[in-house]
N, C-alpha and C positions, 0 to 999 in steps of 0.2 A: 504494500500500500504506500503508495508516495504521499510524503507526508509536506505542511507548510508550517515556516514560524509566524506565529501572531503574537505583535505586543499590545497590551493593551492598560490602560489604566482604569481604577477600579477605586473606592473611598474606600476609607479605613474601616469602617464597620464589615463590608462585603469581603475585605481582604484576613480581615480575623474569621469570620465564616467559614470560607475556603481553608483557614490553616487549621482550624479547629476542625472542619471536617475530616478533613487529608490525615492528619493525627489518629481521630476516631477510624474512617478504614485501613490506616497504615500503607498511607500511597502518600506519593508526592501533590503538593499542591495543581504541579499541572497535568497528570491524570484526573484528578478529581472536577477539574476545569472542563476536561474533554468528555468526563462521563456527564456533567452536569448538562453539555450543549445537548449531547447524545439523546437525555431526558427533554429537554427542553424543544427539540424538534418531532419526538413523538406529542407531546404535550401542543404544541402549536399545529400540527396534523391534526389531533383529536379534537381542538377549538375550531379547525375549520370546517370539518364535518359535522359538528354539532352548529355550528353556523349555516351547515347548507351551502357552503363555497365552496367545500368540494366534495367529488365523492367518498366513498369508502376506498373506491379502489385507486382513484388519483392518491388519495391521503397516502397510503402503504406503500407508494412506489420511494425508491432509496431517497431522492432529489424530487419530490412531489412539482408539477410544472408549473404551481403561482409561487415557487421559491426561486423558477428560474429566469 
């Protein structure tokens, strides 16, 4: 899997979050980053079908096409 660096800046309460989580699963803060987008794009698939923007079956595809 070809992978990209992303920097990005974050407030201080989100960045204790992430280090207190990354601690609790005993991963690095930036695993914990990639598994939270990971959530985050199932979670925003699931808001668009419950919206009726897309289907079930657009929602499930890896890169859904109102992402691209």
């Amino acid at each position: 899997m070809a992978t990209k660096t992303l920097s990005i800046r974050i407030d201080n309460d989100n960045y204790k979050f992430l280090s207190s989580l990354a601690r609790e699963e005993k991963e690095d803060v930036s695993k914990t980053v990639r598994e939270l987008v990971d959530l985050g794009r199932v979670m925003f698939a699931i808001e668009k079908y419950i919206k009726s923007e897309a289907s079930i079956e657009r929602a499930a595809l890896p890169t859904p096409s109102f992402c691209r």
